[in-house]
C-alpha positions, 0 to 999 in steps of 0.5 A: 908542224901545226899552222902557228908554227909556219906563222911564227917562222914567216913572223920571225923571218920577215921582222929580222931582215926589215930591222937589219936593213931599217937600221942600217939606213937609219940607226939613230936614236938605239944604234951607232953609226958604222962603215965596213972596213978591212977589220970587220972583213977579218972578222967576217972571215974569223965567222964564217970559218967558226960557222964551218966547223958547226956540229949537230946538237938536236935534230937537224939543229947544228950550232957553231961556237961563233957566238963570240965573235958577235958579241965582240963586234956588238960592243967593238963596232955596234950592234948593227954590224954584228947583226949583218954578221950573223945574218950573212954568215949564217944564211949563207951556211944554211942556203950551202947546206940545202943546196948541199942536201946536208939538211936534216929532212930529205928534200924530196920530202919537204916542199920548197916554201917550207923550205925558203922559209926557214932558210930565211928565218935562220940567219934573222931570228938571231939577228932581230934578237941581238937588236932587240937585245942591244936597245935594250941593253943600251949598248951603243947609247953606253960607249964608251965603257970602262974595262970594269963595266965590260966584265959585268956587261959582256957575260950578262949580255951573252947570256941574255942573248943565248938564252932568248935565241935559243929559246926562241929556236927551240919554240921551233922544234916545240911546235913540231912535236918535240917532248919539252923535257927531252928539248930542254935537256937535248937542245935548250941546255946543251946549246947554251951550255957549249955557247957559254963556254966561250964569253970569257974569250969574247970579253978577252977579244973585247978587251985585248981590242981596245987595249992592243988593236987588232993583232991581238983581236985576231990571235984571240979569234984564232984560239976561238976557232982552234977550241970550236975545231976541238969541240967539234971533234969530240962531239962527232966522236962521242956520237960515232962511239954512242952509235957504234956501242948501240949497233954492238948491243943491238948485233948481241941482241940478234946473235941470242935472238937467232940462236933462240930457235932452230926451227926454220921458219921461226928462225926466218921470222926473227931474221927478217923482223930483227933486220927491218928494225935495224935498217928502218921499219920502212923496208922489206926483207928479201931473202934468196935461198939457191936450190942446187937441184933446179939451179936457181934462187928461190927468193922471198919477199916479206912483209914490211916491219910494222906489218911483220912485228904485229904478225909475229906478235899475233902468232907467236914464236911458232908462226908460219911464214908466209912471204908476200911474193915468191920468185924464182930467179935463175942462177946469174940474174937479178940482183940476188944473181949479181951478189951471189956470183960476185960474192960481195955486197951490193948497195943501190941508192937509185935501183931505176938509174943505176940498177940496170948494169947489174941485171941482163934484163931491166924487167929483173930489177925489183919494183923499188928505189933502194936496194942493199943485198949481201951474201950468205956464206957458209964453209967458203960457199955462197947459198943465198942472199939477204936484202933489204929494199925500200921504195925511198931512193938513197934510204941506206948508207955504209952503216947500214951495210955494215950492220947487215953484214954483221947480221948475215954472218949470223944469220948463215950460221943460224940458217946452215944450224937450222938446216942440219936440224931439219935433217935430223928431225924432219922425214926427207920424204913427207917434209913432217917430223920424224918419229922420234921428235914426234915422241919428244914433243908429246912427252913435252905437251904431257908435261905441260898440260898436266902441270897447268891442267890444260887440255890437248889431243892427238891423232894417229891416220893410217892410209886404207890399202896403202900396201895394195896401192904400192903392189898395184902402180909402183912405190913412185906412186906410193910415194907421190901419195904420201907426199900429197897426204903430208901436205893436206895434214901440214895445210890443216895444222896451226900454227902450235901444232906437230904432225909427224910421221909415225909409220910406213903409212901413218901420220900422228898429230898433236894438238895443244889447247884441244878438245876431243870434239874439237880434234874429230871436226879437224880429223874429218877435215883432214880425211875429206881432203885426203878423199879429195886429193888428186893423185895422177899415175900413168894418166889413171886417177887414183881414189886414197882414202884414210881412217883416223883415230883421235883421243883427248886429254883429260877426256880419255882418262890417260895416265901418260902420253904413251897411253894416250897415244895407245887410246888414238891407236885402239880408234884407228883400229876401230876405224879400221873395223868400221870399214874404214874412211872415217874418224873414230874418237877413243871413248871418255873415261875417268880412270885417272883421279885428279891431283892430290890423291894419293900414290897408291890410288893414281898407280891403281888408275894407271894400272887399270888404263894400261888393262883397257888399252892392250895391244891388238893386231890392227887390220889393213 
């Protein structure tokens, strides 16, 4: 709030309790003279009551339809009583509520004079307007009136009285940032509108006191009370409908969203940025995979939503994920640990006070004030856990485990689909794609560019005196050196790249939005890393080198995938040739006319590229 803003509530609050109190003292020559009796007790309790059945209107504003009552007592008894009405009743709800902690602002959040200062000016604002009101009104100085002149006066000065207080209260909000189009039509015109609903009952109490005495003021009172209980109910369930049918379309959402992708790592990003924007862009996203072979949980720790969102943009649906923080717990510890063996959600407001119990050591808290983890749970097994954390104490509540519920129950489904995807299309061994999704996606990057005219390369590498390696150390050995080659290869791919296994001891790679220059430097990337790699057998070091062959489109003049793959294999073969340990790149050609050209004329390129790239034996 800008410093007008703190200057207008100080304005407000000092003026309405130095004119309830002046006043009183000396009302004359705008107000009548009044006593406290037992009747303007009654409806200092009819008030208090309305002003507990109050609901949440706009922010943190909440009204009470107890506007009635003040306005009764303004033309019954004078206006300075009904403004001691309001000053009490309503100051005394909003001390009840900050002690409560039931304001709209966490009040660790808020400093403390910030805060007296608008539970000081809560209760004066509509006070110091209604005598203002009343003065100019001439209200007291017009007593007494005829039940003619009560008809026309009452709404017209009910009307005056909402619409300045909460003009004035929406000034408020005004100064904190709130959009004018969205403050008129969420607090100024609502409020109002449910205030007004109640002037015919004020005029009627007015009327039923004057002609029948206070029984009847009382009943009228009663029936106020028993329509602010209704209007109360129907808002607070019109909100809970509003928010539950938003949490349905959101859970929809995140039901396509996860089921977008069944590559695991895209797979992980959309769960984790999808939850933080549910629970507050201000979390982390904790995700706990068991590891049955090590018995123990692998947990990750992601970044923050924002921090996610904009990673997630920038990289696209295919990025890599790359937790901030990795762990390993062991089975049974933490509060991953405590969730997986209890089976059931865990919701800690204050992680530090409470976290303790549920952890065999302090030290394996996480470094945060709120916690809130479920299980993941596929065929009646426990495989992990989905958590969120955040370094405000109390940020979740029970619609937060709700929703995260619901989303885990996706998201165990979408994680066991993923996985039995990576199965079918991942090597167990290498951890790269096997051969026939590595066929797959070139046929799918030559449709591609060929229908937007972009370019891409491939690459296949061969290990140089791999079966020698196998027959000398063992094939452990061999297979520790084809584990190291596939992570020196995924190290080098970006984020849209495919490598995959295509062999024994080959590798093959593809490249989109590549040129043939560009896929060399990479490849000769690639083997002085492979060269580099360290492979220990038996406390020998072994030397692996490699030999690859690379070919680009349109460079190569390739009539399809397959014979594009054929130019990168007749490379690795002249790789091979060379004396191996090197990359060779297939030579340019223009054998493939462009588009437009007629069928005889592309089968006749493509029957002279299918010529030049024959089959040969490829020496090892």
């Amino acid at each position: 709030m800008p410093r007008a803003g703190f200057v207008l509530l100080g304005v407000i609050a000092v003026a309405g309790w130095l004119a309830v109190i002046g006043f009183s003292l000396d009302p004359y020559p705008w107000f009548r003279p009044w006593t406290m009796t037992w009747e303007l007790g009654a409806c200092f309790a009819l008030g208090a009551l309305a002003r507990t059945l109050a609901f949440r209107v706009f922010r943190a504003v909440r009204i009470a339809l107890d506007s009635a009552f003040y306005v009764a007592v303004t033309f019954i008894w004078g206006a300075v009583p009904a403004a001691w009405l309001i000053v009490l009743i309503i100051t005394a709800d909003a001390a009840f509520r900050v002690l409560r902690g039931t304001t709209g602002a966490t009040s660790g959040k808020r400093r403390l004079w910030l805060s007296l200062l608008e539970l000081t000016q809560t209760g004066s604002l509509p006070a110091l307007v209604l005598l203002l009101l009343s003065a100019a009104f001439g209200i007291d100085e017009a007593q007494p009136y005829t039940d003619r002149e009560l008809i026309v006066w009452v709404p017209i000065f009910s009307l005056a009285f909402l619409v300045v207080h909460y003009f004035l209260a929406g000034g408020a909000h005004w100064f904190q940032g709130a959009r004018s189009a969205r403050l008129f039509r969420g607090f100024f015109f609502r409020v109002v509108v449910a205030e007004l609903t109640l002037v015919p009952l004020s005029l009627a109490m007015v009327l039923d006191y004057l002609h029948h005495g206070m029984f009847f003021f009382l009943l009228l009172g009663c029936t106020a009370l028993l329509f602010n209980w209704i209007f109360r109910r129907a808002v607070i369930t019109s909100e809970k409908l509003d928010e539950r049918a938003s949490e349905l379309a959101t859970i929809n959402n995140v039901g396509r969203i996860l089921s977008s992708s069944l590559e695991r790592r895209t797979l992980i990003m959309n769960i984790a940025s999808e939850t933080v924007r549910l629970v507050g862009s201000a979390s982390r996203f904790v995700l706990g995979v068991y590891d049955a072979r090590h018995e123990n949980i692998v947990v990750d720790v992601f970044l923050r939503g924002e921090a996610l969102a904009v990673e997630r943009r920038a990289q696209g649906g295919r990025a890599r994920v790359e937790p901030v923080q990795r762990g390993i717990v062991p089975r049974g510890h933490g509060l991953t640990g405590w969730v997986m063996q209890n089976r059931r959600p865990l919701l800690l407001s204050n992680v530090p006070e409470v976290g303790a119990s549920y952890v065999t050591d302090p030290a394996e808290l996480p470094p945060c004030a709120s916690w809130l983890g479920v299980p993941l749970i596929i065929y009646d097994e426990v495989f992990g856990v989905m958590a969120v954390e955040s370094d405000a104490a109390y940020a979740y509540t029970a619609d937060h485990l709700r929703t995260l519920m619901i989303i885990a129950d996706h998201a165990a489904v979408a994680l066991e689909n993923a996985r039995l995807y990576e199965l079918a299309t991942v090597d167990g061994l290498t951890g790269l794609y096997v051969r026939r999704y590595f066929d797959q996606r070139l046929n799918e990057e030559w449709r591609r560019v060929t229908r937007y005219g972009q370019e891409f390369a491939i690459g296949i590498l061969d290990l140089d005196h791999f079966k020698k390696l196998n027959d000398t150390y063992g094939h452990q050995a061999g297979d520790q050196v084809l584990r190291g080659a596939a992570t020196v290869l995924r190290d080098n791919m970006r984020g849209a790249d495919i490598a995959g296994r295509y062999g024994g001891e080959e590798f093959a790679f593809i490249l989109p939005r590549t040129t043939i220059a560009e896929a060399k430097h990479m490849a000769e990337r690639i083997r002085g890393d492979i060269e580099a790699m360290r492979v220990v057998v038996n406390g020998e070091r072994l030397h692996v080198t490699c030999s690859i062959g690379v070919a680009g489109y349109p460079e190569c003049g390739a009539a399809d995938g397959v014979a594009l793959l054929a130019f990168a294999d007749q490379a690795l073969y002249d790789a091979k040739s060379q004396g191996r340990n090197r990359v060779v790149a297939a030579p340019h050609t223009e054998l493939v006319p462009p588009r437009g050209v007629s069928t005889e004329e592309r089968l006749r390129a493509e029957a002279v590229t299918q010529e030049i790239v024959k089959p040969a034996h490829r020496a090892r």
